[in-house]
ZAPAKOL-45588 format. One record per residue: residue in one letter; residue number from 1; x, y, z of N, C-alpha, C in turn. Coordinates in steps of 0.001 Angstrom, whole numbers, plus 524288, in hexadecimal, padded with zeros to 5 digits. Layout:
<recs>
- code	pos	n.px	n.py	n.pz	ca.px	ca.py	ca.pz	c.px	c.py	c.pz
- A	NUM	X	Y	Z	X	Y	Z	X	Y	Z
...
</recs>
This chain:
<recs>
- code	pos	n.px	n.py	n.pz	ca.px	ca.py	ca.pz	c.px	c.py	c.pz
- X	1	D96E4	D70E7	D8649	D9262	D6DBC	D84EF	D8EED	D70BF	D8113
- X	2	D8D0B	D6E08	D7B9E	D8AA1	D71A5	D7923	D83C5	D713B	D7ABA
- X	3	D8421	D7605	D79ED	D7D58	D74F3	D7B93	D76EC	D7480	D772A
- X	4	D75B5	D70A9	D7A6C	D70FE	D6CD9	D7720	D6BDB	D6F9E	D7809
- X	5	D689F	D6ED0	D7486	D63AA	D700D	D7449	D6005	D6C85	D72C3
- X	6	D5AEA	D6C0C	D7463	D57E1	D66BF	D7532	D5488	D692B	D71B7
- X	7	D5492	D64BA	D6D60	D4F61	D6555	D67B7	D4B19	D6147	D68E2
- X	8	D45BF	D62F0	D686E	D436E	D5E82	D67F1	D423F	D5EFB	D6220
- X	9	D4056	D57CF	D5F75	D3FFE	D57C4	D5C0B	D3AF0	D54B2	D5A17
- X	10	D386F	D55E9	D5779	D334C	D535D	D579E	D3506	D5078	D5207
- X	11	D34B9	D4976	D516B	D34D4	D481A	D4CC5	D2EE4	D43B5	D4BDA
- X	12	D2F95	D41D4	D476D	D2A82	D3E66	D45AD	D2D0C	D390E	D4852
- X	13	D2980	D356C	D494A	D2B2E	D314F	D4BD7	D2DF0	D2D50	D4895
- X	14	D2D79	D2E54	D41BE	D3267	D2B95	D3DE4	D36D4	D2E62	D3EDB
- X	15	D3887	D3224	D3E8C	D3D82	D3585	D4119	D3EAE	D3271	D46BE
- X	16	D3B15	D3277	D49D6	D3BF2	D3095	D4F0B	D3D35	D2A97	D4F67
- X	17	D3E28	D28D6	D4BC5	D3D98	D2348	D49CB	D4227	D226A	D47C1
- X	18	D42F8	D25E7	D457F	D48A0	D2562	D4174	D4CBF	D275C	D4450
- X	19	D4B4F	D2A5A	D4881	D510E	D2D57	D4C8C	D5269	D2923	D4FF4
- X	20	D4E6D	D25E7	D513D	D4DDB	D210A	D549C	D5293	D1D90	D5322
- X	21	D50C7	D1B81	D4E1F	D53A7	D1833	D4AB6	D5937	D1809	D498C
- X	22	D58FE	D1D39	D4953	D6004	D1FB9	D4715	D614C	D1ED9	D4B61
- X	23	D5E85	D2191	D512D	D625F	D2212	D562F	D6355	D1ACF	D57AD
- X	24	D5F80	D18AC	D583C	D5EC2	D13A3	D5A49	D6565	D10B2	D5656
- X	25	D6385	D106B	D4F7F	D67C6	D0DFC	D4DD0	D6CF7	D1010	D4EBC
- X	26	D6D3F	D1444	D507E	D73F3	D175F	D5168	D753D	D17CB	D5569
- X	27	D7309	D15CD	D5A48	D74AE	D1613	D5F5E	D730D	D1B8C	D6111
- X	28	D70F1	D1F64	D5FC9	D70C7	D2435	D627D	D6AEF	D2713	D62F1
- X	29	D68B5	D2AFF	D6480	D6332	D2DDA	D65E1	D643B	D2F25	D60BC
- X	30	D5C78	D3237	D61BB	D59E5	D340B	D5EFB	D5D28	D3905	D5D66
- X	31	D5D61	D3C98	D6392	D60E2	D4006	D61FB	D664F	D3FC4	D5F76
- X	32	D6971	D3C2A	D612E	D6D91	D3B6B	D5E56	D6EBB	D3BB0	D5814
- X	33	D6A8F	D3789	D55CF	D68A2	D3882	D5003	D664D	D3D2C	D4DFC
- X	34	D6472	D4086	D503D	D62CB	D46EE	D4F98	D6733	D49CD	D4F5A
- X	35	D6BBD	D4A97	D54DB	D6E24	D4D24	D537E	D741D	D4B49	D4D13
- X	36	D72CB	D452C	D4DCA	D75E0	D4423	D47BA	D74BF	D46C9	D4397
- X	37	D6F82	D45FE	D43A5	D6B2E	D47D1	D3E15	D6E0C	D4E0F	D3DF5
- X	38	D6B6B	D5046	D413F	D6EEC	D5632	D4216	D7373	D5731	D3FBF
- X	39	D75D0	D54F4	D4229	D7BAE	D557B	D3F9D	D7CB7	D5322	D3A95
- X	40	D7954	D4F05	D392E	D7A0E	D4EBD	D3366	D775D	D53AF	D2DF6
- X	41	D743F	D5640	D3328	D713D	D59D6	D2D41	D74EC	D5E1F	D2E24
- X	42	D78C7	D5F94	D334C	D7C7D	D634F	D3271	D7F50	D6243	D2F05
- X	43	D8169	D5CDB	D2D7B	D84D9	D5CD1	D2A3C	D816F	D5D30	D2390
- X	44	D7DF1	D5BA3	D240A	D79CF	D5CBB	D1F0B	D798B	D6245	D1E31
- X	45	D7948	D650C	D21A2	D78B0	D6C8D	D2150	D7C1F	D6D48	D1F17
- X	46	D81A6	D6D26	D2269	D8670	D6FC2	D22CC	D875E	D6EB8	D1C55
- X	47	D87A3	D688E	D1B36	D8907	D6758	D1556	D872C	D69BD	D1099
- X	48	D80CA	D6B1C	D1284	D7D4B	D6DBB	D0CFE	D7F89	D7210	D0E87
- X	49	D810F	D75CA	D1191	D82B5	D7C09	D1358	D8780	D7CCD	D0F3F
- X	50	D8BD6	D786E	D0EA6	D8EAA	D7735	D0D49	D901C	D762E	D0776
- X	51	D8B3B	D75EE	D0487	D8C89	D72D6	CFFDE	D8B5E	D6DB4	CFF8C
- X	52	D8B77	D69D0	D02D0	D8C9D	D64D4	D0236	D8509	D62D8	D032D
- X	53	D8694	D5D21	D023C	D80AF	D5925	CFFF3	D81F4	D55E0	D069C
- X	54	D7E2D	D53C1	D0741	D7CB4	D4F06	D0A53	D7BE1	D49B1	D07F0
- X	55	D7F60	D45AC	D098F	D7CDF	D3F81	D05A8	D7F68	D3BC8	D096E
- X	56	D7E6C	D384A	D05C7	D7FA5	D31AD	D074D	D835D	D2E89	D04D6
- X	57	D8696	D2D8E	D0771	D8913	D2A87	D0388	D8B8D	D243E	D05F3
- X	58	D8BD6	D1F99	D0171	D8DA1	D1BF0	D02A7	D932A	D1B26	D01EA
- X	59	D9442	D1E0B	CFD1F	D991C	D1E26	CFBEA	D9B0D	D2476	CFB76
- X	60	D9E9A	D251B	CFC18	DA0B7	D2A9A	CFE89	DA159	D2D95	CF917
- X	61	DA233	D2A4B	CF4E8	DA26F	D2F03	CEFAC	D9E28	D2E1A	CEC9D
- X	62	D98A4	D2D22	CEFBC	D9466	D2BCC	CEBC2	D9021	D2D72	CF127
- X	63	D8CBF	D319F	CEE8A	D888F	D34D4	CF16E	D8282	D3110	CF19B
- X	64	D811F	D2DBB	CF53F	D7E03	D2B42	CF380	D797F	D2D48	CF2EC
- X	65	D76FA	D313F	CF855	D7228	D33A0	CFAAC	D73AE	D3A05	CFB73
- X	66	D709C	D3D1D	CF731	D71CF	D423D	CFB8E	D6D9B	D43FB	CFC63
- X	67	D6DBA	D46BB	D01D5	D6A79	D4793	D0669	D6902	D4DAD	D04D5
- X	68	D63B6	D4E89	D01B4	D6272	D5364	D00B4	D5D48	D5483	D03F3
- X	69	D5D2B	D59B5	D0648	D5725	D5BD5	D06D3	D5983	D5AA2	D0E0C
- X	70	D5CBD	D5A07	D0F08	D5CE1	D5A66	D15CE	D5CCE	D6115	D167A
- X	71	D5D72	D630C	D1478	D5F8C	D6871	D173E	D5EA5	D6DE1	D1154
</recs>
């Protein structure tokens, strides 16, 4: 069993609003959407560590959005 550690997190009540929203429309908690977020900026780290960009795309050989200034 790996072992957990309990964060508290103090956010603004638009944050608290918007974790609501995400969890409410996706079926899952507040926490649940935290630890996603998490794991999406690992993969945001790991990639800039790496060389590589963060973006958006609609079509797979055309960069629509890239995601600068996270990290």
């Amino acid at each position: 069993m790996l072992d957990k550690v309990r964060l508290n997190l103090q956010v603004s009540s638009e944050l608290n609003n918007v974790l609501e929203k995400i969890a409410d429309s996706s079926g899952s908690t507040k926490t649940d959407v935290i630890r996603q977020a998490l794991a999406l900026m690992k993969v945001a780290y790991n990639a800039k560590k790496n060389g590589k960009h963060l973006g958006l795309v609609a079509d797979a050989d055309k960069l629509d959005t890239e995601i600068i200034g996270l990290l």
